[in-house]
C-alpha positions in Angstrom: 24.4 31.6 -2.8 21.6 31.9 -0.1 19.6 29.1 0.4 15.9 29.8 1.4 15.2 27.2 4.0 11.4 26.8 3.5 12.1 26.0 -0.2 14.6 23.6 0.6 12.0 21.4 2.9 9.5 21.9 0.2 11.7 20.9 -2.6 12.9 18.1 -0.1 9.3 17.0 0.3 8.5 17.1 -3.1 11.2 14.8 -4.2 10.3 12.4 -1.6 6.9 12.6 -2.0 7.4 11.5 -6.0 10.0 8.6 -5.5 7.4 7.3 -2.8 4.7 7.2 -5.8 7.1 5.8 -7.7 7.4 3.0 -5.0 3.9 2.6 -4.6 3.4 2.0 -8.1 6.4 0.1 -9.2 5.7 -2.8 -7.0 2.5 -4.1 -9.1 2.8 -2.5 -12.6 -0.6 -4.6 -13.7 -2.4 -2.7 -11.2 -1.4 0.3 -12.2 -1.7 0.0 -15.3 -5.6 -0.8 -14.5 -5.9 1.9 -12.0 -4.8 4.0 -14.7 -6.8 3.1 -17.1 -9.6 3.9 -14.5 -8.3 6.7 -14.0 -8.4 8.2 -17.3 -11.8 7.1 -17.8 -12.9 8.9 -14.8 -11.3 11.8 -15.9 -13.3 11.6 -19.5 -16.5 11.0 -17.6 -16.9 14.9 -17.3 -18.0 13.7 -13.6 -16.2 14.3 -10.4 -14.3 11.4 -8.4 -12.3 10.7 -6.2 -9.9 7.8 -4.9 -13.3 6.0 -3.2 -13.9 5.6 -6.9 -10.8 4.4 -8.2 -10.4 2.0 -5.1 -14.1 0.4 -5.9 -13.1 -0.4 -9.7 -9.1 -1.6 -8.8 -9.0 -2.5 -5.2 -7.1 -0.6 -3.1 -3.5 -1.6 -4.5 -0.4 -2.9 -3.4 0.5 -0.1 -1.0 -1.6 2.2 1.5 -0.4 5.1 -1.3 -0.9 3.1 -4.2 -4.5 5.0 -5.5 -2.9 8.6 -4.1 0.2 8.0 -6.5 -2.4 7.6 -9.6 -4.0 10.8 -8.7 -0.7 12.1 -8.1 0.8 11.2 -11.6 -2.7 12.1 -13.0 -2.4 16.0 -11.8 0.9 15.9 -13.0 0.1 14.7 -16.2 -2.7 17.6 -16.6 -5.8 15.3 -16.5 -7.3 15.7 -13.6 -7.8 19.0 -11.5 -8.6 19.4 -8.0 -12.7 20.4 -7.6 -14.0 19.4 -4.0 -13.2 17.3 -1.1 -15.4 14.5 0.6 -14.2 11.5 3.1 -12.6 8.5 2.5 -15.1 5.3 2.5 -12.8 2.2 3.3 -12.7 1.8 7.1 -8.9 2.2 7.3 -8.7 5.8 6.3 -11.0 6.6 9.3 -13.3 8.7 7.1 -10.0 11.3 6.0 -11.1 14.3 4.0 -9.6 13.7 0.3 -9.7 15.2 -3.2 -12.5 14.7 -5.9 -11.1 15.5 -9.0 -12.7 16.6 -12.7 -10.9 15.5 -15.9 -9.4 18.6 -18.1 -9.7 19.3 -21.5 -6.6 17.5 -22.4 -8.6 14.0 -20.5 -11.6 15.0 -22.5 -9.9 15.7 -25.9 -7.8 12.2 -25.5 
């Protein structure tokens, strides 16, 4: 069997990337929870956000990752969709670009 290297580092990346949510989130399952909540009403809003927004309701969570690993599991979960970028606001992302996200039809219809 030939092994494509590329898709072995991406598949690699991936996995890591998903038990590292995992992490983030496991630690504080009340936050979560909340951020999640925020989350999905965000995403029935009709109006773009972004993690600024979920950090301002929630705090910023238990981990440096914590708020990326709700957007994470909220794209995965076919809620949100990617729509823009903007920067960060909280000094300690040193004004990063990141995602604003819209809810879908499935946030909408929930």
């Amino acid at each position: 069997m030939i092994v494509d290297p590329a898709q072995a580092l991406l598949d690699l990346s991936t996995t890591l990337r998903d038990r590292g949510a995992e992490g983030a989130l496991s630690s504080s399952p009340e936050w979560a929870a909340e951020a999640w909540d925020v989350l999905k009403s965000l995403a029935r809003s009709g109006r773009p956000f972004s993690v600024n927004d979920i950090r301002e309701r929630v705090g910023p969570g238990p981990s440096s990752g914590s708020c990326g690993a709700v957007v994470l599991n909220g794209l995965k979960a076919k809620w949100i969709r990617h729509f823009d970028d903007e920067r960060a606001r909280h000094v300690e992302a040193h004004a990063r670009r990141i995602g604003v996200y819209t809810g879908t039809d499935k946030a909408r219809s929930s």
